[in-house]
mmCIF file as Biopython writes it, N, C-alpha, C and O atoms, coordinates in Angstrom:
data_model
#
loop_
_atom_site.group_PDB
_atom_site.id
_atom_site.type_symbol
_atom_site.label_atom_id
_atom_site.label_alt_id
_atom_site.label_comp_id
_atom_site.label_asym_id
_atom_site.label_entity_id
_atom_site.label_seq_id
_atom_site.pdbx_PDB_ins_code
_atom_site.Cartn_x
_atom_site.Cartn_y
_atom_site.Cartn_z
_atom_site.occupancy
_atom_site.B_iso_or_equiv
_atom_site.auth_seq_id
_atom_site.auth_asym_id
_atom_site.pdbx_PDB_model_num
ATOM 1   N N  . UNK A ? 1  ? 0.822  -1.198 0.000   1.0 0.0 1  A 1 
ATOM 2   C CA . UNK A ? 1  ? 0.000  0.000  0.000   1.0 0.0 1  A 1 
ATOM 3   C C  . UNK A ? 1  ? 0.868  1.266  0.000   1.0 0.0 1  A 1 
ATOM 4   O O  . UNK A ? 1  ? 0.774  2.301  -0.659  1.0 0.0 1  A 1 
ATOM 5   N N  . UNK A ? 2  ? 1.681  0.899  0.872   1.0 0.0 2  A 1 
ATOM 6   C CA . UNK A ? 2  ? 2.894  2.313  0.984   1.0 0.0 2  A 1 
ATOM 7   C C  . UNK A ? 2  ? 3.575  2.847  -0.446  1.0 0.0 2  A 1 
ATOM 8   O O  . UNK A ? 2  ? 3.869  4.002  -0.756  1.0 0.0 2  A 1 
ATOM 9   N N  . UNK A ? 3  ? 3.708  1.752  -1.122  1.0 0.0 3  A 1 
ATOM 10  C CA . UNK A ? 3  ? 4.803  1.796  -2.499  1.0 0.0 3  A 1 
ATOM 11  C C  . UNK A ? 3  ? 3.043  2.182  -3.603  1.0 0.0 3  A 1 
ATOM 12  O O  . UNK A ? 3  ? 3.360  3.065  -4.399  1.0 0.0 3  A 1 
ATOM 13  N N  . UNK A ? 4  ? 2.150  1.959  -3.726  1.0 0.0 4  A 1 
ATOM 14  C CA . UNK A ? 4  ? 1.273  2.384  -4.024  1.0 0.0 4  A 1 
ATOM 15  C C  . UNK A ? 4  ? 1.456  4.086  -4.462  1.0 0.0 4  A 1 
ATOM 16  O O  . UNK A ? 4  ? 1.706  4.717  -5.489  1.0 0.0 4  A 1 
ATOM 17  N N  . UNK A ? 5  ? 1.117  4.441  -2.765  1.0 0.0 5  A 1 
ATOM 18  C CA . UNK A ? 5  ? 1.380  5.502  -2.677  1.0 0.0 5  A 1 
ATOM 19  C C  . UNK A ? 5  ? 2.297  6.698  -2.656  1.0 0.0 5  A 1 
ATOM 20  O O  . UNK A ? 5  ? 2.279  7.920  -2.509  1.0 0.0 5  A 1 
ATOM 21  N N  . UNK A ? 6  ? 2.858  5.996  -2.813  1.0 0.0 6  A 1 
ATOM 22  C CA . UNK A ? 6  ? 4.667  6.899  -2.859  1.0 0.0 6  A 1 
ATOM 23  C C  . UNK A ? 6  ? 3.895  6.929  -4.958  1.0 0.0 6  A 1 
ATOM 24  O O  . UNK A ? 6  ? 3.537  7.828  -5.718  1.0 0.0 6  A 1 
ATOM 25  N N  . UNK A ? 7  ? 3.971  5.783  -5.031  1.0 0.0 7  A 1 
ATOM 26  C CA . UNK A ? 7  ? 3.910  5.887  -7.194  1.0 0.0 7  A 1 
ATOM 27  C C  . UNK A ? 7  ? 2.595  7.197  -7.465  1.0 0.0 7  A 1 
ATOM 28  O O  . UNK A ? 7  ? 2.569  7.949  -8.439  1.0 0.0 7  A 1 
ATOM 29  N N  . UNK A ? 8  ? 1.846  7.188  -6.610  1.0 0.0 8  A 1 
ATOM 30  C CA . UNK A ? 8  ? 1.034  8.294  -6.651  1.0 0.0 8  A 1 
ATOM 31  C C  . UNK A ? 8  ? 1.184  9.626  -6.751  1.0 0.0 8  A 1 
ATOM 32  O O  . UNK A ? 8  ? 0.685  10.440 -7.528  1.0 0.0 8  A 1 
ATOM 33  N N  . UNK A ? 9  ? 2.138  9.765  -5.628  1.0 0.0 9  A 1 
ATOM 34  C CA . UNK A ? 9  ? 2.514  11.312 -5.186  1.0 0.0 9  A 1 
ATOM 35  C C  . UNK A ? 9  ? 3.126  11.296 -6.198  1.0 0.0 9  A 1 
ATOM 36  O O  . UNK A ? 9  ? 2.613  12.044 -7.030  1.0 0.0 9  A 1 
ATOM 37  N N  . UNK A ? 10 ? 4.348  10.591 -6.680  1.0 0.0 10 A 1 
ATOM 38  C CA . UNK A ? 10 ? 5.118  10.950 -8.410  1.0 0.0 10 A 1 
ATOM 39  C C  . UNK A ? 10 ? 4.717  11.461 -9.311  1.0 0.0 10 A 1 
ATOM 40  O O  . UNK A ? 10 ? 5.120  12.349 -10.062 1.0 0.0 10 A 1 
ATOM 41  N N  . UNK A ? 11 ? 3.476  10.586 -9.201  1.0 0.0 11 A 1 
ATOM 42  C CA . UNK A ? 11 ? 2.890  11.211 -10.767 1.0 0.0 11 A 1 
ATOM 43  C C  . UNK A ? 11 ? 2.133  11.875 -10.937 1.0 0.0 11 A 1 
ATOM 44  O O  . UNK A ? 11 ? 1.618  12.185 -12.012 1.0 0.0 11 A 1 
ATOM 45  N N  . UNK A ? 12 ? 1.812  12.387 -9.460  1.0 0.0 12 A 1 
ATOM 46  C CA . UNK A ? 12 ? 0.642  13.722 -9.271  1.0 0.0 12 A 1 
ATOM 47  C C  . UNK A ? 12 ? 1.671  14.442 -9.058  1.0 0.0 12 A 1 
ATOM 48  O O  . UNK A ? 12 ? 1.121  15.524 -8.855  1.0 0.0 12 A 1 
ATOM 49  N N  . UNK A ? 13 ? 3.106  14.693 -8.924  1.0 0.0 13 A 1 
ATOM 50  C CA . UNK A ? 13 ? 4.148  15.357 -8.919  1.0 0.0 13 A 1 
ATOM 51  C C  . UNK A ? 13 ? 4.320  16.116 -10.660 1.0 0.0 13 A 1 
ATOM 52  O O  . UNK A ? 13 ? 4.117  17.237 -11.126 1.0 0.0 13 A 1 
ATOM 53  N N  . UNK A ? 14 ? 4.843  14.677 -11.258 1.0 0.0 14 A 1 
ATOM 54  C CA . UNK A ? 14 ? 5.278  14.586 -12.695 1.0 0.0 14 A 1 
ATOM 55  C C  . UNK A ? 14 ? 4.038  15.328 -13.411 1.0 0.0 14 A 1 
ATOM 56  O O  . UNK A ? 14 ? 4.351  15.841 -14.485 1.0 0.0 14 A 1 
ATOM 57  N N  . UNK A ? 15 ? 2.740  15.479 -13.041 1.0 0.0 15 A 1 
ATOM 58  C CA . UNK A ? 15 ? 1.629  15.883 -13.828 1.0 0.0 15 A 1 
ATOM 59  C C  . UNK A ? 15 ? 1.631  17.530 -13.749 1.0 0.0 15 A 1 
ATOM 60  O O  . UNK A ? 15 ? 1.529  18.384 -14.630 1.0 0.0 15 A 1 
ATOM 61  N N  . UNK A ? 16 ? 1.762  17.599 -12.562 1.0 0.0 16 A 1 
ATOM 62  C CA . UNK A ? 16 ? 2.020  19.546 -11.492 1.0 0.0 16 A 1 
ATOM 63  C C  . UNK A ? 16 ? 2.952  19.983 -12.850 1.0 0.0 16 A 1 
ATOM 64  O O  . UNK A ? 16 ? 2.610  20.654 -13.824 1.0 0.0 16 A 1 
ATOM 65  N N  . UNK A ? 17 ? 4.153  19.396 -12.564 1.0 0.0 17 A 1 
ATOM 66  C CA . UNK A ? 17 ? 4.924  19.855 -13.374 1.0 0.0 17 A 1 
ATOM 67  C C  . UNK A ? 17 ? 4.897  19.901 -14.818 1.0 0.0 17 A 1 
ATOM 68  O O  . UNK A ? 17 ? 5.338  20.911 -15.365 1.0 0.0 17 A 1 
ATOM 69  N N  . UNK A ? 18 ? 4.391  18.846 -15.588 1.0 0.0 18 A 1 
ATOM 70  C CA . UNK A ? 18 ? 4.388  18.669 -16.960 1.0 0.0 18 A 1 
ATOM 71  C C  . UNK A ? 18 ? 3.138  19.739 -17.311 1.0 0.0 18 A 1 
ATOM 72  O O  . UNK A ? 18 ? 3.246  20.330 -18.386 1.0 0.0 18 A 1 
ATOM 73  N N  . UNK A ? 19 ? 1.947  20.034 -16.475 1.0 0.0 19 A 1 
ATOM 74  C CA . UNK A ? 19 ? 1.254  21.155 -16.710 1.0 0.0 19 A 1 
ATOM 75  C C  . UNK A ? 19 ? 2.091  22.902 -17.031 1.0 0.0 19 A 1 
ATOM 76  O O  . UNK A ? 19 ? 1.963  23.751 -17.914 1.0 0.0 19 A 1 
ATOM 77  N N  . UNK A ? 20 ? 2.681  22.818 -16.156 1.0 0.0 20 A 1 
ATOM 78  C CA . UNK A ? 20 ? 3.734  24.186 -15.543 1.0 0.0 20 A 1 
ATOM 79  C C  . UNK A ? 20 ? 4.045  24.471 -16.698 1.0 0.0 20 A 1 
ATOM 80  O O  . UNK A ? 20 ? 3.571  25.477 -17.225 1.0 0.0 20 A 1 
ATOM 81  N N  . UNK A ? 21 ? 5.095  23.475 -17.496 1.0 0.0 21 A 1 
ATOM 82  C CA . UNK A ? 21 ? 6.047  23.567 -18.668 1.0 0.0 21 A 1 
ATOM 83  C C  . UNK A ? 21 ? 5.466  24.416 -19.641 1.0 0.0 21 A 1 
ATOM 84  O O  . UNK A ? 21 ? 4.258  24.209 -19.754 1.0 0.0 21 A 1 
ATOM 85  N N  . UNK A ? 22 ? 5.958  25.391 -20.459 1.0 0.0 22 A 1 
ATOM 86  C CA . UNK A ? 22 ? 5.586  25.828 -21.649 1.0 0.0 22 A 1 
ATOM 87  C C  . UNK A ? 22 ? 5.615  24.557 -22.123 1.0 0.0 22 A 1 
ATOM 88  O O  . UNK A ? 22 ? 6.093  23.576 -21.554 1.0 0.0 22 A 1 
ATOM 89  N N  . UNK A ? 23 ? 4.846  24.630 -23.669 1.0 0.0 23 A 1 
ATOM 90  C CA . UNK A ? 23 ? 4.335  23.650 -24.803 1.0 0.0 23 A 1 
ATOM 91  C C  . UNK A ? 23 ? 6.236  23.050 -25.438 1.0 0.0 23 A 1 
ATOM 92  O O  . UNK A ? 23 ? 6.643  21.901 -25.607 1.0 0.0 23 A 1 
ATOM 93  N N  . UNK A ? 24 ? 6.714  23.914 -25.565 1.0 0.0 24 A 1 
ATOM 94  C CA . UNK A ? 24 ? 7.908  23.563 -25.822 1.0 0.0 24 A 1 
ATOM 95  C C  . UNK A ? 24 ? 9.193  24.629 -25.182 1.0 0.0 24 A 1 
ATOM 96  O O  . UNK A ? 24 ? 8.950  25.760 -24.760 1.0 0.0 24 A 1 
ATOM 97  N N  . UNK A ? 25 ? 10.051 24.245 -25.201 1.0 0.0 25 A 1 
ATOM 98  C CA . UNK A ? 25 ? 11.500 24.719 -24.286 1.0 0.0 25 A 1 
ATOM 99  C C  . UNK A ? 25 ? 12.432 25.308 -24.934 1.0 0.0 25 A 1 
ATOM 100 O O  . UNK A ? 25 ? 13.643 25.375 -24.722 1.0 0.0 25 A 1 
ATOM 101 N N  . UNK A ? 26 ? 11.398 25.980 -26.214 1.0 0.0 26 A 1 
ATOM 102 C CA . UNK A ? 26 ? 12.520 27.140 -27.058 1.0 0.0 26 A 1 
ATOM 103 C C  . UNK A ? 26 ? 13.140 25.708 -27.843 1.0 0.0 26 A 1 
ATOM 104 O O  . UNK A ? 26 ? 14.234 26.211 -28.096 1.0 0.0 26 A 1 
ATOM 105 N N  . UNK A ? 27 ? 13.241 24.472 -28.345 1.0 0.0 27 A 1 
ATOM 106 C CA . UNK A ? 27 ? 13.712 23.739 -28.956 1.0 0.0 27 A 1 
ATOM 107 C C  . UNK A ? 27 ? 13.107 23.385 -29.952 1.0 0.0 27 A 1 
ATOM 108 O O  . UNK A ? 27 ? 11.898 23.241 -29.764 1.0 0.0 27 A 1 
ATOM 109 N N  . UNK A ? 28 ? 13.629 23.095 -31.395 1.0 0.0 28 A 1 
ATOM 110 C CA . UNK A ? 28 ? 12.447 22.577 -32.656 1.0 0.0 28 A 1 
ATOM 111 C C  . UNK A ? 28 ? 13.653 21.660 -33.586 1.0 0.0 28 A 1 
ATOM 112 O O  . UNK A ? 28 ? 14.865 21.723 -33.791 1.0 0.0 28 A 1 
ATOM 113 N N  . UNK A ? 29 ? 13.002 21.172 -33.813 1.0 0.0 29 A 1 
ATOM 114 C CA . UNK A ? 29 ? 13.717 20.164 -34.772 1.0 0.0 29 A 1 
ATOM 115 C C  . UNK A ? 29 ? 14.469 20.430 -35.715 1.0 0.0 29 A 1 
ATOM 116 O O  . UNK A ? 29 ? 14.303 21.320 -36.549 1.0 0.0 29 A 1 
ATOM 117 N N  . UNK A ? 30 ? 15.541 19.502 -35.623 1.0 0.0 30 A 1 
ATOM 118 C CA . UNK A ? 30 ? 17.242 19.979 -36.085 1.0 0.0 30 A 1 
ATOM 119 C C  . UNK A ? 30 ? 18.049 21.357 -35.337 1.0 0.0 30 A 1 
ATOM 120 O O  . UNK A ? 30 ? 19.019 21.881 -35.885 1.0 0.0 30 A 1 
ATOM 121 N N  . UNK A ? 31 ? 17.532 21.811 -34.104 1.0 0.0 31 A 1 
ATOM 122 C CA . UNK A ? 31 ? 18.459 22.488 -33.440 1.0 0.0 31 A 1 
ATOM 123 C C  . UNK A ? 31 ? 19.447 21.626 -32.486 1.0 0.0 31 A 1 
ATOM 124 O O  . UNK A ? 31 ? 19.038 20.644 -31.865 1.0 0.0 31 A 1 
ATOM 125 N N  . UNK A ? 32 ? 20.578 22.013 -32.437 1.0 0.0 32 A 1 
ATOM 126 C CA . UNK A ? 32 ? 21.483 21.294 -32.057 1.0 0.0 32 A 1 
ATOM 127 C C  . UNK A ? 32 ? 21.228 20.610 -30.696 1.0 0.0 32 A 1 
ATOM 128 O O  . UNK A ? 32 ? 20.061 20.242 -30.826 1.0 0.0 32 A 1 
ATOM 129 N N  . UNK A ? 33 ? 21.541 20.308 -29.736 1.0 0.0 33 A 1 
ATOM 130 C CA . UNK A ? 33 ? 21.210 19.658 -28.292 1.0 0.0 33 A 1 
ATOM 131 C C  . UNK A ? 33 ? 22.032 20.569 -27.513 1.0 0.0 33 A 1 
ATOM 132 O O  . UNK A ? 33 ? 23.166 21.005 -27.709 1.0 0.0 33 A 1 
ATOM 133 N N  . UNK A ? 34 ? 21.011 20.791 -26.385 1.0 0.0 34 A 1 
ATOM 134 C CA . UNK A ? 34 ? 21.801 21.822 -25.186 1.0 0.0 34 A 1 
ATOM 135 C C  . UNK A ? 34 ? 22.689 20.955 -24.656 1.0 0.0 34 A 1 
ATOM 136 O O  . UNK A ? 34 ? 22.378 19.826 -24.277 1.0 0.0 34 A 1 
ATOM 137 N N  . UNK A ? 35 ? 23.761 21.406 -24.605 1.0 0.0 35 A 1 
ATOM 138 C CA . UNK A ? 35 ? 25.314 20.895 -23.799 1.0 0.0 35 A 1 
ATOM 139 C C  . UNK A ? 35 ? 25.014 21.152 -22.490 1.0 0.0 35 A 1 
ATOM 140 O O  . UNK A ? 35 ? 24.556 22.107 -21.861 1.0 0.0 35 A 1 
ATOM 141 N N  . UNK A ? 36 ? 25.465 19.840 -22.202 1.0 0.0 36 A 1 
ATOM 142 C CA . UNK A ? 36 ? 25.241 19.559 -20.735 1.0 0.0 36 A 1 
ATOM 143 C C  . UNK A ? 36 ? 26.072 18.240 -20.025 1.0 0.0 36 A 1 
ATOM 144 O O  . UNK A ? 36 ? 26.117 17.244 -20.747 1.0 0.0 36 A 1 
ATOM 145 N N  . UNK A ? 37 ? 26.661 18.142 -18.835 1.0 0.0 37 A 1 
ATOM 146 C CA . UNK A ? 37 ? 27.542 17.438 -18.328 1.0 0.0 37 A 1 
ATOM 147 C C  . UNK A ? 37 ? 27.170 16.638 -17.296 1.0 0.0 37 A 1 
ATOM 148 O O  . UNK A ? 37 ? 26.774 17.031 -16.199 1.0 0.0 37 A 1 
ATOM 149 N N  . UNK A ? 38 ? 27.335 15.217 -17.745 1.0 0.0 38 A 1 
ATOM 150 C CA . UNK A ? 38 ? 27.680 14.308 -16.907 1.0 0.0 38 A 1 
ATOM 151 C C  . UNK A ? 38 ? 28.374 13.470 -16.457 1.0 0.0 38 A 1 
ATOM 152 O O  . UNK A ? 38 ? 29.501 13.493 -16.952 1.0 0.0 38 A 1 
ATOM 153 N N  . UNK A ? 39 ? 28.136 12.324 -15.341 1.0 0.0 39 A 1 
ATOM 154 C CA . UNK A ? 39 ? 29.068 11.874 -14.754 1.0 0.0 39 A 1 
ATOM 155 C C  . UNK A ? 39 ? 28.493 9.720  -15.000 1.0 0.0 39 A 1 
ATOM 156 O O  . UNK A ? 39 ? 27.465 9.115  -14.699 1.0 0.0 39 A 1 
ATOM 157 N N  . UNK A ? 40 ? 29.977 9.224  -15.747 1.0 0.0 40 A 1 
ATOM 158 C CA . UNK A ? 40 ? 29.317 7.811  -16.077 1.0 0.0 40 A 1 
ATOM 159 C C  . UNK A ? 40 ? 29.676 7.282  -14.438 1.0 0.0 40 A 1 
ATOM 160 O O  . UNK A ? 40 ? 29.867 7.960  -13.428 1.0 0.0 40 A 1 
ATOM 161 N N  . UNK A ? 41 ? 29.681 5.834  -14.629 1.0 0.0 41 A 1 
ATOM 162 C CA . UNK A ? 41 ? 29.349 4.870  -13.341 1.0 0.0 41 A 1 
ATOM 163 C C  . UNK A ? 41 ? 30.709 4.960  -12.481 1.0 0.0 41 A 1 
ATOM 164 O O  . UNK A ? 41 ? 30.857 5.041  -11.262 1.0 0.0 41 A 1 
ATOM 165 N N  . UNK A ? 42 ? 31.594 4.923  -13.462 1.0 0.0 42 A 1 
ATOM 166 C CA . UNK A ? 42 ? 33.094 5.129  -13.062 1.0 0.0 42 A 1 
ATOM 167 C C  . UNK A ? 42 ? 33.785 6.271  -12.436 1.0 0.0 42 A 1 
ATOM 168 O O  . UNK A ? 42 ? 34.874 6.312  -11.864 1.0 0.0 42 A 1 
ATOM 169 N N  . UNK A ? 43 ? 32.804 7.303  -12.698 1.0 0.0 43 A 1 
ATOM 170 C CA . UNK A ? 43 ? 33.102 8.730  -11.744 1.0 0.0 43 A 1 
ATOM 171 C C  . UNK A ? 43 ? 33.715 9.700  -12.820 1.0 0.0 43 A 1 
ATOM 172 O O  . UNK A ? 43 ? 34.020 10.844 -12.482 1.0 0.0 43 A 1 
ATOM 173 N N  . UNK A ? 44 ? 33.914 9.230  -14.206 1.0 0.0 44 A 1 
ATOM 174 C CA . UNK A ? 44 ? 34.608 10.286 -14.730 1.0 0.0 44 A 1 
ATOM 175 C C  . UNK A ? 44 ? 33.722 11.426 -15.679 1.0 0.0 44 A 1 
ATOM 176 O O  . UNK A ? 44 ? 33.194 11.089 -16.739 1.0 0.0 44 A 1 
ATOM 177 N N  . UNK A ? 45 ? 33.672 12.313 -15.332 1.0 0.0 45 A 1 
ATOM 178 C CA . UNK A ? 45 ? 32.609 13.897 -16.017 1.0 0.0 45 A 1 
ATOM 179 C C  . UNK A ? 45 ? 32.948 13.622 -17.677 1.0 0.0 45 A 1 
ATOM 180 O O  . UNK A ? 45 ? 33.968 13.129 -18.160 1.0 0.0 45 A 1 
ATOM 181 N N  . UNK A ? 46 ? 31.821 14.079 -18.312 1.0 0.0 46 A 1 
ATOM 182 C CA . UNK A ? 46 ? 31.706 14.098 -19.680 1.0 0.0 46 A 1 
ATOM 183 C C  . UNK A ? 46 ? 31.010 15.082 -20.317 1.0 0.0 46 A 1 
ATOM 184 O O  . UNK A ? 46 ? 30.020 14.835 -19.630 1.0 0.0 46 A 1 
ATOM 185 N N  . UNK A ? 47 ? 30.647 15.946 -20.990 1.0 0.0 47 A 1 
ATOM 186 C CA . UNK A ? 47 ? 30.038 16.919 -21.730 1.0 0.0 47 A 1 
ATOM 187 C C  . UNK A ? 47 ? 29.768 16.311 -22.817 1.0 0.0 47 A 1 
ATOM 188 O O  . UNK A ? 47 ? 30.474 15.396 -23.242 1.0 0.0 47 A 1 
ATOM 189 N N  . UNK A ? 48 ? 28.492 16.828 -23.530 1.0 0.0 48 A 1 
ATOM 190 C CA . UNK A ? 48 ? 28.092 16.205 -24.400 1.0 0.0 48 A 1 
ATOM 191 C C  . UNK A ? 48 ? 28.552 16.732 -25.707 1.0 0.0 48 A 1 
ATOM 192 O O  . UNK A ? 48 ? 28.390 16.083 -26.741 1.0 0.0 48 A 1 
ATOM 193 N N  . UNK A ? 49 ? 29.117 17.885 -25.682 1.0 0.0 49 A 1 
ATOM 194 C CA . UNK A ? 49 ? 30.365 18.998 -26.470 1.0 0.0 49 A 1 
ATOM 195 C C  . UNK A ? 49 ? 31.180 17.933 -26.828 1.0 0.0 49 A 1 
ATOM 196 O O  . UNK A ? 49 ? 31.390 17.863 -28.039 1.0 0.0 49 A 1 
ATOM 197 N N  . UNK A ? 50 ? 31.714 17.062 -26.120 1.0 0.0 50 A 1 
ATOM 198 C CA . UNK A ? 50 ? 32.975 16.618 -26.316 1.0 0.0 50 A 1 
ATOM 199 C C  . UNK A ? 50 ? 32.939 15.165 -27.466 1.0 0.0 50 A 1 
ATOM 200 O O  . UNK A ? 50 ? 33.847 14.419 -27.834 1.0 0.0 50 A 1 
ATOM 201 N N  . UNK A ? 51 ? 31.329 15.201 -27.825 1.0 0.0 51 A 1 
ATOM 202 C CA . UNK A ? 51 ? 31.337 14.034 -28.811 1.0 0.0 51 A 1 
ATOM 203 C C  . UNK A ? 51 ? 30.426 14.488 -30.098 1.0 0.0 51 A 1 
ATOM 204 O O  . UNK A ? 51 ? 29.609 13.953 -30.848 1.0 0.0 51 A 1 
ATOM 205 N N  . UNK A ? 52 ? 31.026 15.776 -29.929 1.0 0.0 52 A 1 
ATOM 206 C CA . UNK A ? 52 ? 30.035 16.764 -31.723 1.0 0.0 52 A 1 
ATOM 207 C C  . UNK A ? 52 ? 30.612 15.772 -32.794 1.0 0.0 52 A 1 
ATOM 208 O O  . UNK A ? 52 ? 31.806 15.478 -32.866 1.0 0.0 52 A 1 
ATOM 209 N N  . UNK A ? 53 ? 29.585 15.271 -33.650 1.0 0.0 53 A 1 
ATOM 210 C CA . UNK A ? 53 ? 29.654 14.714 -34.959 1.0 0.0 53 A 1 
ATOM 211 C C  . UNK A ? 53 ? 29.429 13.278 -34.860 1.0 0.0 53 A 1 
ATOM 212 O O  . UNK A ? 53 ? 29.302 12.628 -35.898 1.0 0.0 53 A 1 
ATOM 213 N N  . UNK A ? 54 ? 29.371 12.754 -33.791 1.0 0.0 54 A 1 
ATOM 214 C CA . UNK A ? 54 ? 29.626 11.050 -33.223 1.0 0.0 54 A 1 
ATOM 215 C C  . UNK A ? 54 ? 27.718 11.288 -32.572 1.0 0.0 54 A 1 
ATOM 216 O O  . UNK A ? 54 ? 27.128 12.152 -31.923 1.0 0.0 54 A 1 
ATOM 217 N N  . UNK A ? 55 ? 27.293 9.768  -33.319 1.0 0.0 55 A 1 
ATOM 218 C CA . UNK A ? 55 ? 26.337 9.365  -32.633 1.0 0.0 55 A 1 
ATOM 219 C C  . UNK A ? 55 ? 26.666 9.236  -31.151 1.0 0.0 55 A 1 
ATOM 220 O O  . UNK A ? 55 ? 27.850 8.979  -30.933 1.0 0.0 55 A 1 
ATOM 221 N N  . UNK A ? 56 ? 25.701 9.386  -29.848 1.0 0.0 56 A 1 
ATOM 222 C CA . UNK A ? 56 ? 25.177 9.155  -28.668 1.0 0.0 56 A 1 
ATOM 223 C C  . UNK A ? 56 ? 24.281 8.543  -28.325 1.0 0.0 56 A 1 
ATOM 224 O O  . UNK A ? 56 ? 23.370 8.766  -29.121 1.0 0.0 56 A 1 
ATOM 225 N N  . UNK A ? 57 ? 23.888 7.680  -27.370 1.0 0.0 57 A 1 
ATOM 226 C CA . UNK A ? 57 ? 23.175 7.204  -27.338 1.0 0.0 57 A 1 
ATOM 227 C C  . UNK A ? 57 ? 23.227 7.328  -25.232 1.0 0.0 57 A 1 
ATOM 228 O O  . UNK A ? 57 ? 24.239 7.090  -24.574 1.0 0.0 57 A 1 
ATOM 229 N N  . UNK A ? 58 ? 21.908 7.733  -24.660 1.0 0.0 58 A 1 
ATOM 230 C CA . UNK A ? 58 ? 22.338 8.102  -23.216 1.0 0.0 58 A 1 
ATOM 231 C C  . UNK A ? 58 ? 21.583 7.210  -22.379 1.0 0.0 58 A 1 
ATOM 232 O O  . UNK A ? 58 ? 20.480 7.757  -22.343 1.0 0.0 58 A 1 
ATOM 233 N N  . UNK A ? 59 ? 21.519 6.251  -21.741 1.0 0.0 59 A 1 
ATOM 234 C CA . UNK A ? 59 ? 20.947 5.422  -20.663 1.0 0.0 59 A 1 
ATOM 235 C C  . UNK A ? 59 ? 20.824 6.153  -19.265 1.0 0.0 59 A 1 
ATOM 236 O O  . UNK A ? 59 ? 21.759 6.305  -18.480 1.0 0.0 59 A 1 
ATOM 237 N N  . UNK A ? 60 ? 19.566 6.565  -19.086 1.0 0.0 60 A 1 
ATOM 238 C CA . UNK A ? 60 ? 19.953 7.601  -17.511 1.0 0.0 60 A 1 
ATOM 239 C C  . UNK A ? 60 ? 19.300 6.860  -16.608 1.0 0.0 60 A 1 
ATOM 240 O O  . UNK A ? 60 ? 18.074 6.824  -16.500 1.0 0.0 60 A 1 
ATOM 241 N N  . UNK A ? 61 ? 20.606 5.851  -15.500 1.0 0.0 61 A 1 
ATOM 242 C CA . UNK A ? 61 ? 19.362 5.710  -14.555 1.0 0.0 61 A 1 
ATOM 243 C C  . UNK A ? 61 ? 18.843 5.947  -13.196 1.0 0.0 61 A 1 
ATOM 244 O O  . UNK A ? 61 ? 19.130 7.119  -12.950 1.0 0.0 61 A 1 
ATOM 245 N N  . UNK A ? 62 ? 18.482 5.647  -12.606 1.0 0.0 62 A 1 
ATOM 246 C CA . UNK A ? 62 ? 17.606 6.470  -11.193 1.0 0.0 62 A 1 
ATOM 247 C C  . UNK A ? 62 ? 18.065 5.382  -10.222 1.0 0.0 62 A 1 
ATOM 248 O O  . UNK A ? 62 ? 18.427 4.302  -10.690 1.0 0.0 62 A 1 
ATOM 249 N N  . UNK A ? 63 ? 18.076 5.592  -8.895  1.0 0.0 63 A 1 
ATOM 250 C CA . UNK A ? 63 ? 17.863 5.183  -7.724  1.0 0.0 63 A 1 
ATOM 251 C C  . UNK A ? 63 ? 16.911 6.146  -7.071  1.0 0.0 63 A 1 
ATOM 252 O O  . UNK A ? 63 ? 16.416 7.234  -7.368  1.0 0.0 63 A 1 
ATOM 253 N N  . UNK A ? 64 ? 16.843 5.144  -5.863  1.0 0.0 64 A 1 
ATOM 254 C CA . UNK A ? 64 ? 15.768 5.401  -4.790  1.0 0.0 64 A 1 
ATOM 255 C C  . UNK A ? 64 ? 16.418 4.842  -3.495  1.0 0.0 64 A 1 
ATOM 256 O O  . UNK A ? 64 ? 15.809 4.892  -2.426  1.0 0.0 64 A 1 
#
């Protein structure tokens, strides 16, 4: 029942918010991707700058 409810509050969370959002984020198709930096499993930082012209492909995942 608890885990129920925790999935509830999320997505009455995720909904608050996805209302909030403008329709779109100033982005349209074929504009480049906002650069932005992360960190893989191994600890080492990456920018997404640093692989212009090379397919990507990004797996993001979550804990709890």
């Amino acid at each position: 029942m608890r885990r129920f409810t925790f999935l509830a509050a999320i997505l009455a969370a995720l909904a608050t918010l996805t209302a909030a959002l403008p329709a779109h984020a100033g982005l349209h198709a074929g504009d480049p991707a906002p650069d932005f930096r992360g960190t893989d499993l191994n600890g080492v930082s990456h920018k997404l700058s640093d692989y212009r012209g090379k397919v990507v492909m990004l797996f993001v995942l979550g804990s709890s």
